[in-house]
N, C-alpha and C positions, 0 to 999 in steps of 0.2 A: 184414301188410296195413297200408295208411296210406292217407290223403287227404288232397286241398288243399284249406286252406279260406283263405277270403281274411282280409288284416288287420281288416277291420273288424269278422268276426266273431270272430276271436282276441279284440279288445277285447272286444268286449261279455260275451265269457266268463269275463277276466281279473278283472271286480268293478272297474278302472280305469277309474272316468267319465270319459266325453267334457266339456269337449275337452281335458283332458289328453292329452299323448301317451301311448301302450303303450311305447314307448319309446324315450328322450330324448338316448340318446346310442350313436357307433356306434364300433368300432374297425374299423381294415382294414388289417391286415398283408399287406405285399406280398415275398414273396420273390426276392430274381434270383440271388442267387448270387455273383454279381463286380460288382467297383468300376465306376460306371459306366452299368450299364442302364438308370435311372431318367431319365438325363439322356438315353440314345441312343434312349429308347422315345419321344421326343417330339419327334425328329427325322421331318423326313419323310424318303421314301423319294425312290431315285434318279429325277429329272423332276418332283417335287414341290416344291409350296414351302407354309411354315407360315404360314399367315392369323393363328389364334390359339387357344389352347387354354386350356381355365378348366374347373375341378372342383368340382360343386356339389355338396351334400348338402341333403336337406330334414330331417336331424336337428335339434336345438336344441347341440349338440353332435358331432363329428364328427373324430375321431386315426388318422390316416393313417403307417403305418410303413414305410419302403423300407428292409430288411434287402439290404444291398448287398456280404453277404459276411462283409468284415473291416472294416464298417461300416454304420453305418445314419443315416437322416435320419428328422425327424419334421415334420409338415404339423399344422396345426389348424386347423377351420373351425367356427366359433362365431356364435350369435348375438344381438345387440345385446340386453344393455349390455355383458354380457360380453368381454374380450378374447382373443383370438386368442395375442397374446403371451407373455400372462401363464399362459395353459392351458401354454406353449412353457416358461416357466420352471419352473413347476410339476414337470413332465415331466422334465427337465432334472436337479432337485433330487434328486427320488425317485429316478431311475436311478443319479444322482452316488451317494445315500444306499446303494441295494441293492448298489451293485457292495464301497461300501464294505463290507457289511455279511454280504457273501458271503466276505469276504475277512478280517472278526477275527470276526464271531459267526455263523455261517452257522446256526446252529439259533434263531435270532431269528425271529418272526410275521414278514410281511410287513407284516398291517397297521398294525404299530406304527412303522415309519418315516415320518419326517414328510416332509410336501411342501414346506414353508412355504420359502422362500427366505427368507434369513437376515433381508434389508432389510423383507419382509412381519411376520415374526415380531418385530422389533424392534419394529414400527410395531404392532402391536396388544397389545401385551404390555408396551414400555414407554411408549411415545410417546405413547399416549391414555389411558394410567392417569397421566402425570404432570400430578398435581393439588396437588402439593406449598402450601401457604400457613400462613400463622401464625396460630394462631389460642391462646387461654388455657389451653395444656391441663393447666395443675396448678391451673386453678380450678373448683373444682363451679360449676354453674347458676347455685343461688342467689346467689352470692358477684359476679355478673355484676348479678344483679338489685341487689342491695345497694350495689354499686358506681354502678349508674343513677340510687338514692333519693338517692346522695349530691350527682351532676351535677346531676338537675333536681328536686330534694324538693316541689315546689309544680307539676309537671305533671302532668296525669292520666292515672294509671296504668291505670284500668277503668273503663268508663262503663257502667251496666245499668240501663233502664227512666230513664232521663233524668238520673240522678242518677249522680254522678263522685268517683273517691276519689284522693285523689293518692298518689304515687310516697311521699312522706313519710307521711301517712297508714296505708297500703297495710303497709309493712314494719312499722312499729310494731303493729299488729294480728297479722302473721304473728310478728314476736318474739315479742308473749307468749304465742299458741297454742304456737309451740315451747319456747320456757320451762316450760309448763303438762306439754307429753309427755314434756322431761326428768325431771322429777320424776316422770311414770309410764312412768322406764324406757325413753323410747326411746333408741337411741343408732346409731351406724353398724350397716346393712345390718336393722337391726328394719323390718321390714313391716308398714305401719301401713293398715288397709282404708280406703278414705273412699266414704262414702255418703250423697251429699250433690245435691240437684238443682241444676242449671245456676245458676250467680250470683256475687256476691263470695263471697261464704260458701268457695264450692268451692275459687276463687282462692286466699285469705287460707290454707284448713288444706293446700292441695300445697306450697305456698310454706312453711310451720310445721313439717309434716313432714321436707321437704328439707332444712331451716334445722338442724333437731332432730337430723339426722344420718340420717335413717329414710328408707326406700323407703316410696313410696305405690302401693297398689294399687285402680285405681278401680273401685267399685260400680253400676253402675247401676240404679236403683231401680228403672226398669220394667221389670227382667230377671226370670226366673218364679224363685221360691222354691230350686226344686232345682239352679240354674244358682250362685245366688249362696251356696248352703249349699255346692256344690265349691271355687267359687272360694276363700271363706274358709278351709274345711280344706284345698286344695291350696297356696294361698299361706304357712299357717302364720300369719298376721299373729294378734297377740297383742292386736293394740288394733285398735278399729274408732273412727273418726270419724265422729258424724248427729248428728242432731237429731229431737227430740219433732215430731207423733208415730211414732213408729220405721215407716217405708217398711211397708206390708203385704206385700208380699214379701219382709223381711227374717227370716229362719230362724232358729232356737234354735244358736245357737253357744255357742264357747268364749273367745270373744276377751273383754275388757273393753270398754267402751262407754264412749266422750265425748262427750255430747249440747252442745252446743256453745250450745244455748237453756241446757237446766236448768245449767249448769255456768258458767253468764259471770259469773258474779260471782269465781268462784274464777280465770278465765280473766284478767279485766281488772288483777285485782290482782295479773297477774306482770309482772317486769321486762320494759320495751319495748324493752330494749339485745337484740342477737343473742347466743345463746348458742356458745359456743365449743364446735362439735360436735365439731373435728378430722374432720371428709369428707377424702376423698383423689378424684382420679379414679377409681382402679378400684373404690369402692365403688359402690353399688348404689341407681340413682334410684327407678326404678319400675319395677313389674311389672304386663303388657298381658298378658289375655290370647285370643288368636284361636282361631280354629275350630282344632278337631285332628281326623287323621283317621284315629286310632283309635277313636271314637267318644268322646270328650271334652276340654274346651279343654285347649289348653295354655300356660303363664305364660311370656313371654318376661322376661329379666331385662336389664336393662336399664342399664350404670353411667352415672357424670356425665360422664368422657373425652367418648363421640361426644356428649352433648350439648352441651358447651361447643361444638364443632365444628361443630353443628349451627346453635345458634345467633348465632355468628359469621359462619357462609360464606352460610347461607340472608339475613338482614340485607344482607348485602353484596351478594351474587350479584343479589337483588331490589330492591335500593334500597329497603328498608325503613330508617324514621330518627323522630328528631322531629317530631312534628307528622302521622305518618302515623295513619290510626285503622284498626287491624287488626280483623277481624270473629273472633270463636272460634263456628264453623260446627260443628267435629266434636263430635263426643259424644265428653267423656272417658275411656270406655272403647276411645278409638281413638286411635292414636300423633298422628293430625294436630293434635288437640287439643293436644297437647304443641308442636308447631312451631307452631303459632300465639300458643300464649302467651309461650315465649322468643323467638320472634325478636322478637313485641312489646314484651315488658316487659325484655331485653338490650339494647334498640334505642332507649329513650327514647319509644316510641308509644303508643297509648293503646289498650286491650285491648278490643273492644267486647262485649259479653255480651248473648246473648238466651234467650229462652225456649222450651219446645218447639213453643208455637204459631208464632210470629214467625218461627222459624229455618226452617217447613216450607217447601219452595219452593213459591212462590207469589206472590201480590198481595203476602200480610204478609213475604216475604224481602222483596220489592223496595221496601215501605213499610220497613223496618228500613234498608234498607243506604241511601236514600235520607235518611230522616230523623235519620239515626246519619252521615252524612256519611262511610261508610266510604270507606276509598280502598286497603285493601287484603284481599284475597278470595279463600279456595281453596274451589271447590265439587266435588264428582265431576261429572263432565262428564252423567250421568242426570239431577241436580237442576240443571244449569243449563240444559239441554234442554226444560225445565218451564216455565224463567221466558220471561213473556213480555217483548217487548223493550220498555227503558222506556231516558228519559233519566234516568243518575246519570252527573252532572258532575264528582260528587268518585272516582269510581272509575277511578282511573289503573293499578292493578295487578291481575290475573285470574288465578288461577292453577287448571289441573286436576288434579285426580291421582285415584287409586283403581280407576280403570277406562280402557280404549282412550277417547282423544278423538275423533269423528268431524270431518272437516273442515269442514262446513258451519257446528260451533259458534266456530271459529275463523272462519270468513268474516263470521259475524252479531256475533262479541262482540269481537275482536281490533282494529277501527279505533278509532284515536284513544287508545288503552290500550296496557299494555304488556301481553303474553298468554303465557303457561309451562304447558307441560305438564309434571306430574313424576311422577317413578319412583321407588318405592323399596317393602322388604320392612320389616315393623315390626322383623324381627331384626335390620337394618343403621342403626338407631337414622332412623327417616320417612326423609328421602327423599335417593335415594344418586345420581341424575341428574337432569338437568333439560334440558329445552328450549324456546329463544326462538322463537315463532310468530306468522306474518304472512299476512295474507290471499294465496292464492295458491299459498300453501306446500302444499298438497297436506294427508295425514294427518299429524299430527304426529309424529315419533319421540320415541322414551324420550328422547334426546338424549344427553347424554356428561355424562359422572362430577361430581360437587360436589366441592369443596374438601377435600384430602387421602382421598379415596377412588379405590381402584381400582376396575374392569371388567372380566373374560374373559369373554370365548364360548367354551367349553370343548366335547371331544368327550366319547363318553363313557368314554374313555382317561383324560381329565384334558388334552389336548392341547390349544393354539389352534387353531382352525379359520381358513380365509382369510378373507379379507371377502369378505361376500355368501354366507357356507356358514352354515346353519343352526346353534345350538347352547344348549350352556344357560349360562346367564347366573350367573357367579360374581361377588359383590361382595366387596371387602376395604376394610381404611383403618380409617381412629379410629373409624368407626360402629357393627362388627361386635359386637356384644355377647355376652353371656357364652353365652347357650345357651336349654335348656329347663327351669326351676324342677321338681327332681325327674324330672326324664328324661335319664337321662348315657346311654341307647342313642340314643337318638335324636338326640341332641346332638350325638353323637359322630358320627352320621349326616351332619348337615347341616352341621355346622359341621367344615373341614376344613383340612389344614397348607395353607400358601398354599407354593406352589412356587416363585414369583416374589420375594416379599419377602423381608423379614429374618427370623433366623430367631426362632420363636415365634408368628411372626402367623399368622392363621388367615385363608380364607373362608367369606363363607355361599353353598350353593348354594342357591339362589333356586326352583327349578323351572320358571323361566321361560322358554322357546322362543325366541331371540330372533338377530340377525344385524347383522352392521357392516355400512355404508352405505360408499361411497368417500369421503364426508364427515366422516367418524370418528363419524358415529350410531349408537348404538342402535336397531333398529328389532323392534320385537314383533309375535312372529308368534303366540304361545299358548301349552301349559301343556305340560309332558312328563309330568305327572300328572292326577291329576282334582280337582285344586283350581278354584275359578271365582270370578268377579266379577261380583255382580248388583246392581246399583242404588250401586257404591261397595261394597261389603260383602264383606268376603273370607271366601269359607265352603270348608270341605271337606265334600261330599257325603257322605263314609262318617262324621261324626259325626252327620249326619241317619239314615243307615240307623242308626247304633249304637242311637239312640231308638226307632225304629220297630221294631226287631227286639226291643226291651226289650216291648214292647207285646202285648197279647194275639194272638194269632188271624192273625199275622203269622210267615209260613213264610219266606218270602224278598221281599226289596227292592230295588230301586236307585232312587237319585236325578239327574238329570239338569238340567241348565240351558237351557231350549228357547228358541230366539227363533222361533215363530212367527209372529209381526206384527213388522217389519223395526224397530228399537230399541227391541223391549219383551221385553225379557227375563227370564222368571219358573223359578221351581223347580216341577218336575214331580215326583212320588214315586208310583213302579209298583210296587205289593204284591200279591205272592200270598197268599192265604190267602182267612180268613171272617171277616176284621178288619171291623169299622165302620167307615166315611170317616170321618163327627164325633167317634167316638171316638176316631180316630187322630187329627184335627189338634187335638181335643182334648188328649190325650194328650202333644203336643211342644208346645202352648202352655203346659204345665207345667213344661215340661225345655228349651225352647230359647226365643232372643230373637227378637221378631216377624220380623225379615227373614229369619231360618233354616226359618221354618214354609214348608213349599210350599203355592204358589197351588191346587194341583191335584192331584186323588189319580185312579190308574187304577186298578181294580182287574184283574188278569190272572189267566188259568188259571198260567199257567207264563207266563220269563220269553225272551221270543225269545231262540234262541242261534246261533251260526255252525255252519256242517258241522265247524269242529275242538273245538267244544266253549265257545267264549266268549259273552260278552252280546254282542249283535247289536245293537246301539245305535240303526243307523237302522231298524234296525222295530218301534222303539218307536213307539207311536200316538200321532196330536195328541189332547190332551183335547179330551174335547166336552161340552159345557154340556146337561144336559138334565132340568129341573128336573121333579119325577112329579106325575100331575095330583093325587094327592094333597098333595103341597107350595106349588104353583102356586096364586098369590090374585092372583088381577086388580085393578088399580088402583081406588080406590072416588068418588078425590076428583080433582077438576083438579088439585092441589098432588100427590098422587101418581103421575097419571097420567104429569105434564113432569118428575117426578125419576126415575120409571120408566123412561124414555126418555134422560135424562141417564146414568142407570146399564147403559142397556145399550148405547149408543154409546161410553161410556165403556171400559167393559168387551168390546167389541164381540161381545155376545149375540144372539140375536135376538127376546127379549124377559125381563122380570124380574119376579117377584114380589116382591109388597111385606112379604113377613115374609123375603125369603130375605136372609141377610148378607154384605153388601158383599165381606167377605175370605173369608166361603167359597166366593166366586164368583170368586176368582183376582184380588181388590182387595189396591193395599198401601199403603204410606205415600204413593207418587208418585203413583198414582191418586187418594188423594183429596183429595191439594189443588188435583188438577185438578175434581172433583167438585163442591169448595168454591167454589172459584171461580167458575165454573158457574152455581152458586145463588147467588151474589151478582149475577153478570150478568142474571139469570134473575128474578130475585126483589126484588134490589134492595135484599134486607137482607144482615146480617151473622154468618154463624152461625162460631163459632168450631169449629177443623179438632176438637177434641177429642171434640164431639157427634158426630163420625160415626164415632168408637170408641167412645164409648159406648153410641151406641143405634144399630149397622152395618146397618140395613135403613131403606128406602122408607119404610115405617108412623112409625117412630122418627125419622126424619130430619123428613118431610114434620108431626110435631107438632112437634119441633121451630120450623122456616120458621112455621107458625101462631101458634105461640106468642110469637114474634119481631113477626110483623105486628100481632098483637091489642093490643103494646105500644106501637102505632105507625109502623110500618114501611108502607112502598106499600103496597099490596093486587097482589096478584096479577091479571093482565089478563084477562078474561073469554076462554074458549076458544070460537073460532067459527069457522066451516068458512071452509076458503081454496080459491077457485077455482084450476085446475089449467090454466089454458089459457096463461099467460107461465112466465117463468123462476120456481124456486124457491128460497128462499133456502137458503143450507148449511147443514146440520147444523152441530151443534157438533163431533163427528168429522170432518167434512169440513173444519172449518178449523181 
């Protein structure tokens, strides 16, 4: 027995949303038998005569076969942007290939035959990898730097908090910290930890270590205890660099300790000459490490080769030079860090350095980059989404990276400037593409390869894919670094023989989703794994479960990355069990860095699954905010009632208590310098972004704002009812 049913309801059964097609492309083999009928079937008949005939298809794709015996013809109807032709060569290629392949390997897969026409496959394979240029590759980094102290010794090499050290200056400080670590032992490839907050300070010991011959491995001081007791026993680093008094989240290790306060007297009385480390290229700069998604980070290792390379092409590529003032935006525990300081300080420009507060986007970025006369800038396109629009005149160069750019921040920031989107994996030493962006230009693409770096779009054979086919994104070239510090499965994993180059080079696969443009771009489409990017911040989700599953009262987990509100994208974490919320985000604010913590806990009986047994992804639930009237404390004061209303607009709740905290309400960094902001509009004083991690509720905030005015600040404007009868003015969400 059987029945018709119609296509529409086929879709709807398939699980394939509208309006996608059910499907997208059709073949139609046509038999006749003898040479000829195709042509005599479009004849008319005797008394007839032929007006005109056309073959349509409403496929998006559509291969038409006339087997005509002891031949055959092929048709193709395609459409736009796609060609017709080129479907025609395709076709053409792979027949040429099977007939071959029937005829020396006949027990060959089909699918491993390629389609590529020879001229397609050249052109993606070499033609848009040749990136060839010169750049210093038998000189380590610092040796670049050293070289610039000697050109301009009296320009300034770092400017922080107003105050500028030069180029001459600068290296004589970094000699003698390196001097200092030779004598304890450092030498090529030693890992040396530094844990030091944003400043010269940090500058002068990466530079000392380098110098020293050592890999530096960065600490970040506001990372929880148990993140930076891995990092230090995974790294091996035998010496740590800080200062008195030692970071509270710094762990009982086994490293020795250079406090760089109590030790300067011993520090200043070493030789200011550079000490002769003997560095090569393939030895070992530094070691980053990123989200892993076995449930713990893992150390990228990193030598000086792609840096030199990096810091040559990147200089170049951006007209970065003398006299440019480059902004250090990243946290040092992130590769961007590192490109912004060599291309600065290889470049003759001046490095500019701020501080946690200064650097949050905000009013105080845009007073920094304004009053710091920055002229060159990489933001994640999340924190420049933040800033509102001001005039900096000295800002002629803009650069995005870390996350998709949406087009509108290119239509708002891109006139009058020069404006880059870029691409890269921290295991291809920052960033392995780039693209020039112009108002108009639509999204921007990853763009096409940097200087001595290749590109494929790979199947998952290992094969080219055509332009315009989906695939994953292999990088090669002088950037590809060594691997994973202590992981040679996984290494060995990602890091693979490049089939195109010479022999011994390698690529990294990227897991990146991505497609060539007929323009030779890059264009990113998503992830072939479950890695994400929130706010700039590259996380893998299953090192968030790995915590959560460490945790009490937690049976099963997944984490997920939701945009429910259209460019605000936050971490979701759905646990089964009879785990505590507080206790759990508790719990990973001990073990993870604040952008890893999810905004949002669900708690579920069980975790949605599919009919064949997987997580069911989209019937995961939106959170929903629902504070218990036992938690719920109504506003007591006008100062808390308008930041009550700030924080739920903000947050878009639909209303807040004044003991509940900011980040346990799905607040994070970004949210609250819009907060801040806010309350300065609002209020008219100044409260620094740090008060509202220290005391994350309404109550603490709004003494804060009081304790600010009683010092003399405006006064807050008396609250009095407003007629309702003309327009009203916008919320702060509304504009």
């Amino acid at each position: 027995r059987h029945e018709h049913a119609s296509l529409a309801l086929a879709q709807r059964c398939s699980g394939v949303a509208a309006p996608a097609p059910l499907f997208s492309s059709l073949l139609n083999y046509r038999y006749s038998g003898r040479t000829g009928r195709s042509q005599e079937a479009g004849q008319p008949r005797e008394g007839g005569r032929s007006i005109r005939a056309e073959e349509r298809t409403n496929y998006p794709v559509a291969l038409s076969v006339d087997d005509l015996g002891e031949e055959f013809s092929l048709a193709a109807q395609v459409a736009a942007p796609a060609e017709a032709e080129r479907v025609c060569r395709m076709m053409h290629t792979a027949l040429e290939r099977l007939v071959e392949a029937l005829e020396v390997s006949p027990g060959r897969a089909i699918g491993s035959i390629d389609v590529l026409p020879e001229a397609e496959r050249r052109q993606v394979v070499e033609e848009w990898s040749r990136t060839e240029a010169e750049y210093p590759a038998g000189s380590p980094i610092h040796r670049l730097f050293e070289e610039q102290a000697v050109r301009t010794p009296d320009a300034d090499a770092v400017s922080s908090a107003g105050e500028a050290l030069t180029y001459a200056a600068l290296d004589r400080a970094a000699n003698r910290l390196a001097n200092h670590l030779r004598r304890r032992g450092v030498r090529p490839e030693t890992r040396v930890g530094i844990c030091l907050e944003r400043g010269t300070e940090l500058v002068v010991a990466i530079l000392a270590v380098l110098k020293a011959g050592g890999a530096y491995v960065p600490l970040d001081p506001a990372y929880p205890a148990e993140r930076l007791t891995y990092m230090l026993a995974d790294s091996g680093a035998p010496l740590l660099l800080t200062r008195l008094p030692l970071p509270e989240g710094l762990p009982p290790h086994a490293a020795e300790v250079v406090c760089l306060d109590a030790d300067r007297e011993r520090i200043e009385a070493e030789s200011a000459q550079a000490p002769a480390a003997g560095v090569l290229p393939e030895n070992l700069a530094y070691v980053i490490y990123t989200s892993g998604s076995t449930g713990a980070p893992k150390g990228v290792l990193v030598p000086h080769r792609g840096l030199a390379n990096a810091a040559r092409g990147h200089a170049r590529d951006l007209g970065v030079g003398a006299g440019d003032r480059v902004l250090q935006f990243a946290s040092p525990s992130f590769d961007a860090s590192v490109a912004e300081m060599v291309m600065a300080l290889a470049a003759g420009a001046t490095l500019v350095l701020g501080t946690r507060e200064t650097l949050a986007p905000g009013p105080d970025l845009l007073r920094l980059l304004h009053d710091e006369e920055v002229t060159v800038v990489t933001l994640p396109p999340s924190a420049l989404a933040v800033l509102p629009p001001a005039e900096l005149p000295a800002l002629r160069t803009l650069m995005t990276a870390g996350e998709a750019c949406p087009a509108e921040l290119v239509e708002r920031w891109a006139p009058e400037r020069r404006f880059f989107n870029l691409y890269g994996p921290t295991e291809a030493t920052i960033w392995s593409t780039t693209a020039a962006c112009a108002p108009g230009g639509g999204r921007p693409p990853l763009g096409r390869p940097v200087a001595n770096t290749s590109a494929y779009v790979l199947d998952a054979r290992g094969e080219p894919v055509p332009v315009g086919v989906p695939g994953e994104l292999y990088v090669g070239g002088a950037g590809v670094s060594r691997g994973y510090a202590g992981r040679p499965e996984l290494t060995a994993e990602r890091f693979v023989p490049d089939p195109f180059g010479a022999a011994g080079r390698r690529l990294y696969r990227t897991g990146d989703r991505v497609r060539w443009s007929d323009r030779g771009e890059l264009e990113f489409l998503g992830r072939v794994d479950a890695q994400v990017k929130v706010r700039g911040f590259r996380i893998e989700p299953g090192e968030i479960e790995g915590a959560l599953r460490r945790s009490e009262g937690v049976a099963d987990c997944v984490v997920v990355a939701r945009e429910d509100e259209p460019g605000e994208q936050r971490l979701v974490a759905y646990v089964v069990g009879e785990a505590d919320v507080d206790a759990l985000r508790e719990h990973l604010r001990r073990a993870l860095p604040e952008y890893m913590v999810p905004s949002a806990f669900v708690v579920l009986e069980q975790l949605p699954l599919t009919p064949n047994g997987k997580l069911d992804r989209e019937a995961l639930p939106v959170p929903e905010h629902a504070a218990g009237a036992d938690r719920y404390v109504a506003p007591r004061t006008p100062t808390e009632e308008v930041l009550a209303e700030v924080w739920s607009e903000t947050l878009r709740l639909d209303r807040v208590g004044v003991t509940e905290s900011f980040f346990e309400l799905g607040g994070h960094s970004l949210l609250a310098t819009r907060v801040i902001s806010r309350v300065r509009q609002v209020f008219g004083v100044e409260v620094p972004l740090r008060a509202l991690f220290e005391g994350p509720t309404v109550a603490e905030l709004a003494g804060r704002v009081e304790e600010i005015r009683r010092a003399g600040a405006p006064a807050l404007p008396p609250v009095v009812p407003t007629g309702r009868t003309g327009p009203l003015p916008l919320s702060f969400a509304q504009e």
